[in-house]
C-alpha positions in Angstrom: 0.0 0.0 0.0 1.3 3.1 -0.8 2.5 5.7 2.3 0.9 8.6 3.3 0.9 11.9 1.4 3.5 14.6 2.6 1.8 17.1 5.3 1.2 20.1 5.5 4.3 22.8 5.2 6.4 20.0 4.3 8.8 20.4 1.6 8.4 18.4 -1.1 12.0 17.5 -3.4 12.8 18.1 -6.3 9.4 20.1 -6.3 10.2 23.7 -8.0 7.0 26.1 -8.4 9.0 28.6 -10.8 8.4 25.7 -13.0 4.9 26.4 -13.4 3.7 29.9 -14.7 1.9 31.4 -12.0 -2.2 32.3 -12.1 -4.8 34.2 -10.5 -7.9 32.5 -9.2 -11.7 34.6 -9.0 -14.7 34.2 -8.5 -18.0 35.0 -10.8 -21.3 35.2 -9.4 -24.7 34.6 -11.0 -27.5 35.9 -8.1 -31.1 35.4 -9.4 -34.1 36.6 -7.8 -37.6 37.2 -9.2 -38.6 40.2 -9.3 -42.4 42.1 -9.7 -42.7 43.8 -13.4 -41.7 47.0 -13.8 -44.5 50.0 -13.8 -45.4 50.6 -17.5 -43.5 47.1 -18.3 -45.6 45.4 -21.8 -46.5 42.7 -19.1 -47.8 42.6 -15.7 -45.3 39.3 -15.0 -42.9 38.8 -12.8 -39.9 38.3 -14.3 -36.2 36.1 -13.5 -33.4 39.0 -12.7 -29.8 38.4 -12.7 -27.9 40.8 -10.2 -25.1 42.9 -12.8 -22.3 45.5 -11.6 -20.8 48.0 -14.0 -16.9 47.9 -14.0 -15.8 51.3 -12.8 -11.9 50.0 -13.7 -10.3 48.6 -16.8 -10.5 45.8 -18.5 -13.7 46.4 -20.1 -14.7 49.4 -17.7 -17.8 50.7 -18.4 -19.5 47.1 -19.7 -21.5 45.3 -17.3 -20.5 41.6 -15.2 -21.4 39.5 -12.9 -20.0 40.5 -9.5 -17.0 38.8 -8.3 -13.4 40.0 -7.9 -9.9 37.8 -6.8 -9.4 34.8 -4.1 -7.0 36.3 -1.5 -4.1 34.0 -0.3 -6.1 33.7 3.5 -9.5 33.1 2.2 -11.3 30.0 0.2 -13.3 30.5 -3.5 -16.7 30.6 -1.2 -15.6 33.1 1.4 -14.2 35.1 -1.8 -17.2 34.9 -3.4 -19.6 36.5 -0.8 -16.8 39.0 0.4 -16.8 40.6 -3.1 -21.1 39.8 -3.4 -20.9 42.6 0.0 -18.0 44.9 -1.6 -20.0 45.2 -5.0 -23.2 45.3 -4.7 -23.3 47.0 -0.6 -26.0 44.0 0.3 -25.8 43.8 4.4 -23.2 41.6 5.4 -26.6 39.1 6.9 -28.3 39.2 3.4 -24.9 37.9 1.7 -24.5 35.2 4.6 -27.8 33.8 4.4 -27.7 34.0 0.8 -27.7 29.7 -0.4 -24.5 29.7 -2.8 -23.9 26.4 -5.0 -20.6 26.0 -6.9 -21.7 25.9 -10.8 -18.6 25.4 -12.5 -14.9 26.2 -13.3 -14.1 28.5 -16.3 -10.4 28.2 -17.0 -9.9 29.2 -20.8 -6.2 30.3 -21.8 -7.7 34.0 -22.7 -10.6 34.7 -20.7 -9.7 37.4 -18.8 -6.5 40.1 -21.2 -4.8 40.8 -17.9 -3.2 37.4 -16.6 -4.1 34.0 -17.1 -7.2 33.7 -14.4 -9.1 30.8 -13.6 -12.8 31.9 -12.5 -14.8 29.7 -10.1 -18.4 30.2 -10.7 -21.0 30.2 -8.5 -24.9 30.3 -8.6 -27.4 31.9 -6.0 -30.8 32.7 -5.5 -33.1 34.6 -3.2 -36.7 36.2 -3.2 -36.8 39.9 -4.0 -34.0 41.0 -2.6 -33.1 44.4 -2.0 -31.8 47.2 -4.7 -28.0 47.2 -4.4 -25.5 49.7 -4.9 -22.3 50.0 -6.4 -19.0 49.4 -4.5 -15.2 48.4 -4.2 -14.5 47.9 -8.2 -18.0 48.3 -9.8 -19.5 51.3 -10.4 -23.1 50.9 -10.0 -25.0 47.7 -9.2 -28.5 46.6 -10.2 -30.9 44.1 -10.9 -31.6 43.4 -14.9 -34.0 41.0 -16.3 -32.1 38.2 -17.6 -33.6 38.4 -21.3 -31.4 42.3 -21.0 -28.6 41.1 -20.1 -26.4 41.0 -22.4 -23.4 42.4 -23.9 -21.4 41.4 -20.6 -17.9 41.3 -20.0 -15.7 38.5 -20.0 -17.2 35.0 -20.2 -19.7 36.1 -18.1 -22.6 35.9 -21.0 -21.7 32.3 -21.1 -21.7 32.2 -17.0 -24.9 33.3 -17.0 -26.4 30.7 -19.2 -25.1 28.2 -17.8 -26.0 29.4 -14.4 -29.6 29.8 -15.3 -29.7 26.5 -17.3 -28.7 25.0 -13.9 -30.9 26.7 -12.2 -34.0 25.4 -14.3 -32.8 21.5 -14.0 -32.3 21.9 -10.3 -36.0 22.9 -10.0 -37.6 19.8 -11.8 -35.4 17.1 -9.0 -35.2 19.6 -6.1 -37.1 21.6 -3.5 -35.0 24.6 -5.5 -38.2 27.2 -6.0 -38.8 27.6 -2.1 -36.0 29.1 -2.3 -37.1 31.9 -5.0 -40.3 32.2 -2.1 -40.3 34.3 1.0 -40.9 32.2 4.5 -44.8 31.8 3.6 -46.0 32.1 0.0 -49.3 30.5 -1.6 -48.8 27.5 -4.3 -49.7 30.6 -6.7 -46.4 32.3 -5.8 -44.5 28.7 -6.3 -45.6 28.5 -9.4 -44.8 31.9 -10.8 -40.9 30.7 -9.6 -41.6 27.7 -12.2 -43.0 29.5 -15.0 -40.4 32.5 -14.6 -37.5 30.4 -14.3 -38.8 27.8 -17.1 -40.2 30.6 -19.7 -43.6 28.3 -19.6 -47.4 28.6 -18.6 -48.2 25.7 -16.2 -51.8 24.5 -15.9 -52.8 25.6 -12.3 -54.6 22.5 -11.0 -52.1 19.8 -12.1 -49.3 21.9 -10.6 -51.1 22.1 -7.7 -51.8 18.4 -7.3 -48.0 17.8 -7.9 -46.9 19.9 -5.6 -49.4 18.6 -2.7 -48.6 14.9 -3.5 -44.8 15.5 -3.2 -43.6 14.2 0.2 -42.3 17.1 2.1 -42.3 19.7 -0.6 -44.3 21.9 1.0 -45.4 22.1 4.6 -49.5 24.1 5.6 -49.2 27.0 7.9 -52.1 26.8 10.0 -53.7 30.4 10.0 -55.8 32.9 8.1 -55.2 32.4 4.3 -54.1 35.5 2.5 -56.0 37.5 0.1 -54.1 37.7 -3.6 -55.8 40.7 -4.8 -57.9 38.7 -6.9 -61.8 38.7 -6.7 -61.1 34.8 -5.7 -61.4 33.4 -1.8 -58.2 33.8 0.1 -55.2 31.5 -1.0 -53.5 29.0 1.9 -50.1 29.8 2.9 -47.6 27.0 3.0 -43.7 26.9 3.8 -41.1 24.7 2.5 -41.3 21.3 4.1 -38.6 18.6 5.3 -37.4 17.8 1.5 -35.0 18.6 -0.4 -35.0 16.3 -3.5 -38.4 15.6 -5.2 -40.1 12.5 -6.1 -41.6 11.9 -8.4 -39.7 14.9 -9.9 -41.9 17.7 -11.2 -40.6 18.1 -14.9 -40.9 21.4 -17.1 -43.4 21.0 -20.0 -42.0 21.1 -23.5 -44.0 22.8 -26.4 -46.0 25.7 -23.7 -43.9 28.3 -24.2 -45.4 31.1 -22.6 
């Protein structure tokens, strides 16, 4: 059996680092929420937004990106991630903790970034409504776009995104994802706008209903008055996410209802 691996500090020979041309790691984040139309928008929907900072220093200052910055020496890709998430966009410090991040991918292309070779690690995170941000550290201004505006970014980040958001819409067919999307108590009318947002499709109210309610620990009744929607319709129930966190049966996205 082979011997244990050399520990920590110890020096390794024949091991030279010079021989290796040294990189920069960062990290990328793509923050959804969904967000309430607009006033004067073509459509009263809700609609998916991707959180954006414009780049107040060069490369490509001026163009808008997903917030994220350099992994200092003391600090891991995670705790990099949210540090730069506070310095960019000036979310509280407890919004950015509380904040559910999941590691999407590793974007490592030779000329990504003109400066150095960097390798980005991406993440993905989501939250309901959050709060307007504002610009800090490197980025000019911050703010929430809908997805279908943003465009034009710099970097990779275009390609980021859609891979972030194609993630994101997988996730929510296998997992308890959409809660997520939902403040602490939200009607099954507010879980489904998270669905048909995310997914770009119109879902047939009472079979999303009956999937939902069938799902073992999906969702969980809060006993209570049910709140009124604004409609001219009785009150909707209030529920909260339940015990789950993977679905089953899964709840998968319609093909062919494009809303």
């Amino acid at each position: 059996m082979p011997g244990p691996g050399p520990r920590q500090g110890e020096v390794v020979p024949d091991y030279d680092p010079r021989a290796f041309p040294p990189f920069a790691v960062t990290v990328d984040l793509a923050v959804f929420t969904v967000r309430a139309a607009a006033p004067g928008a073509a459509t009263a929907r809700s609609a998916l937004h991707v959180l954006l900072v414009k780049r107040g220093e060069p490369p490509f200052q001026g163009d808008w990106a997903l917030p994220g910055g350099f992994v200092r020496p003391e600090e891991s890709a995670e705790g990099a991630a949210r540090r730069e998430l506070a310095e960019e966009t000036g979310l509280s410090p407890r919004t950015v903790e509380e904040l559910h991040l999941e590691q999407l991918r590793t974007y490592s292309d030779p000329g990504r970034d003109p400066r150095m070779r960097v390798v980005s690690v991406a993440y993905t995170a989501l939250m309901p409504d959050l709060p307007e941000p504002r610009g800090g550290g490197d980025a000019a201004h911050a703010r929430w776009v809908p997805l279908a505006d943003a465009t034009a970014l710099a970097f990779d980040h275009e390609r980021i995104l859609a891979d972030a958001h194609e993630r994101v819409g997988a996730r929510l067919e296998y997992t308890c994802l959409a809660t997520g999307f939902c403040p602490a108590e939200f009607t099954l009318g507010e879980l489904r706008t998270v669905y048909e947002t995310v997914w770009g499709v119109e879902l047939d109210r009472p079979n999303f209903r009956r999937k939902v309610l069938a799902t073992p620990g999906f969702v969980q009744a809060v006993e209570g008055p049910p709140r009124r929607t604004g409609g001219r319709g009785k009150p909707a129930a209030l529920y909260r996410a339940g015990a789950a966190t993977a679905l089953y049966p899964p709840l998968l996205r319609p093909e062919g209802r494009q809303s």
